[in-house]
N, C-alpha and C positions, 0 to 999 in steps of 0.2 A: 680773405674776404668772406669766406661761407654763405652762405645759403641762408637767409633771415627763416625760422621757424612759422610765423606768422605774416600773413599779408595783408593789409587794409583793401578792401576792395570797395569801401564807400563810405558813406557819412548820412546819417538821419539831418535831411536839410530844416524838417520843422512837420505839421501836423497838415491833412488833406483831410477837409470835410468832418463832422460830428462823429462819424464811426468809429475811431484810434485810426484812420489810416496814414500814413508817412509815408511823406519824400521824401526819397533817397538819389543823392548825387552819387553818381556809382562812378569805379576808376578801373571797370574793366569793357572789353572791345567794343561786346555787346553787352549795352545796359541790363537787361533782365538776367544776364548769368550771376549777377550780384546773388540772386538766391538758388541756383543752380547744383551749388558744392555742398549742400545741407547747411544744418544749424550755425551761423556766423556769432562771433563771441566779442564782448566789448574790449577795449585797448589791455584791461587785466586781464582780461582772460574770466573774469569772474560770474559773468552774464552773460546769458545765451540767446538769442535771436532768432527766430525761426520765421521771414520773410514770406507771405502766402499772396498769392495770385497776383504776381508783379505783373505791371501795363507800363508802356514806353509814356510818359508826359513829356511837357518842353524841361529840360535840363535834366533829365535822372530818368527814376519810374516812381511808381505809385503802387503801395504795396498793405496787406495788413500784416502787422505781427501778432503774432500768437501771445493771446493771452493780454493785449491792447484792446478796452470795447470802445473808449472815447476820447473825446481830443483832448482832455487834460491830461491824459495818460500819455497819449500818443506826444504832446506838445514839451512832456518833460524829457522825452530823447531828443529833443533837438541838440546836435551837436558831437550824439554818442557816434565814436569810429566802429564802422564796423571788421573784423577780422578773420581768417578764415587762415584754418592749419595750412601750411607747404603741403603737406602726403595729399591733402584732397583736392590737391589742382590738377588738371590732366597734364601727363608729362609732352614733354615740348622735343620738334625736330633739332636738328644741329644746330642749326644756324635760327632757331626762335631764342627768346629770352623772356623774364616777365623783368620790368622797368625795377624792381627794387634787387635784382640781382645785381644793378650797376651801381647800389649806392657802395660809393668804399672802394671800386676797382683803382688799380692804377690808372694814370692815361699818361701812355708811352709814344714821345715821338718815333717815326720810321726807322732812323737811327737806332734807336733802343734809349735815347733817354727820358727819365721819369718827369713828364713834366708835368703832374700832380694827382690830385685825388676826384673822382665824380662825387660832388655834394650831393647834386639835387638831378633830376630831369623834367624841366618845366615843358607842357604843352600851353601858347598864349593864343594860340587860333590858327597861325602862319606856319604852325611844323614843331618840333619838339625840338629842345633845345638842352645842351648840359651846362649845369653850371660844375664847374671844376675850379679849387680848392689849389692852386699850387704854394711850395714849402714855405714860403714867407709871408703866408698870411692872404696873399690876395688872391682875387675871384677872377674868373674867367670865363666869359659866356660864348657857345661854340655849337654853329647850328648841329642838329644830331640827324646826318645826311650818310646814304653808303659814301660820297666821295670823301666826306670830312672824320666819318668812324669809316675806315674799310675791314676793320680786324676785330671780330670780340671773343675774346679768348677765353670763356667762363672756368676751365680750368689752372688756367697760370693767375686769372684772377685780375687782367687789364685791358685795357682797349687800346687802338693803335688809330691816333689824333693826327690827320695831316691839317695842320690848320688854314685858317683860310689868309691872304696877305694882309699883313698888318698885326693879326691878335697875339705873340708872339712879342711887337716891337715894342724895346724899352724904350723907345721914343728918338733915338740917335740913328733912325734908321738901319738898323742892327737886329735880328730877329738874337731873339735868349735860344 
C-alpha cells in the first residue's frame, strides 16, 4: 500500500473580492492548517503556492496567495488542487492515521478473509463512510465507525471490516 508521497489538502474554490484573494475548500481537521505546513504545490508538483493570512468563511477559508493582486488572477485558480509533501505533515500517534493512507488497504473480514480493496472514504454530513472495491468489480459502502473498522493495521497495510447485517448478502440470505 505505501505511504502516498503527496497529499491534497484543498482545492482553490474560486476568487473572494477584487484583491486576488481565494476560497479555499480545505480537507484537513482544522480549516486554516491548509497553509500551516509551508509552500503547497499544484497536482504536478510544478507550481508553488504560498497561502497568506487564511480566515475561517462558510465552506473553506479565505486566504491571499503570494504573488496574486487581483481577481482575474486569483479567478484563474479556480479549481487548482492544492498539495503538500508527506515529511511536512506532523507525525501521527499509533492509533491516528491521515484518510489517504487508507486508499488501497486491504479490508479483511474477522476471519482473515480479503473481502476487498478501500477506493474512496467519503464524508456526506452523517459520518464518514468507505467505499470498498471488492474482487469482482463491485462497490461496497460501509459506515467508517470504531464498531464497523475495529483494527487499522497501517503496517500489514489492511483494515479489519466487521460489517453491518446484510452488506455482505448475495441476496439468498447467505452472507459471502
Amino acid at each position: 500500500m505505501g505511504a502516498p508521497r503527496r497529499l491534497c489538502l484543498g482545492v482553490i474554490a474560486g476568487a473572494r473580492g477584487i484583491h486576488g484573494e481565494v476560497r479555499v475548500r480545505t480537507f484537513t481537521e482544522r480549516e486554516e492548517d491548509v497553509a500551516a505546513y509551508g509552500p503547497l504545490t499544484d497536482e504536478t508538483g510544478g507550481r508553488s503556492f504560498t497561502l497568506m493570512d487564511p480566515r475561517p468563511i462558510r465552506g473553506g477559508i479565505a486566504a491571499r496567495v503570494e504573488g496574486i493582486e487581483d481577481r482575474t488572477a486569483a479567478e484563474a485558480l479556480k479549481g487548482t488542487r492544492l498539495y503538500i509533501a508527506r515529511e511536512a505533515l506532523p507525525d501521527l500517534e499509533d492509533d491516528e492515521f491521515y484518510h489517504a493512507d487508507l486508499m488501497g488497504a486491504r479490508v479483511m473480514s474477522p476471519g482473515g478473509e480479503e473481502v476487498g480493496r478501500v477506493m474512496a472514504l467519503h464524508d456526506f454530513g452523517a459520518g464518514d463512510v468507505l467505499e470498498i472495491e471488492r474482487a469482482d468489480g463491485s462497490l461496497l459502502v460501509a459506515p467508517f465507525t470504531r464498531e464497523t473498522v475495529p483494527e487499522i493495521d497501517m503496517d500489514k497495510g489492511h483494515i479489519v471490516l466487521i460489517p453491518p447485517p446484510g452488506l455482505l448478502d448475495d441476496g439468498d440470505g447467505e452472507e459471502n
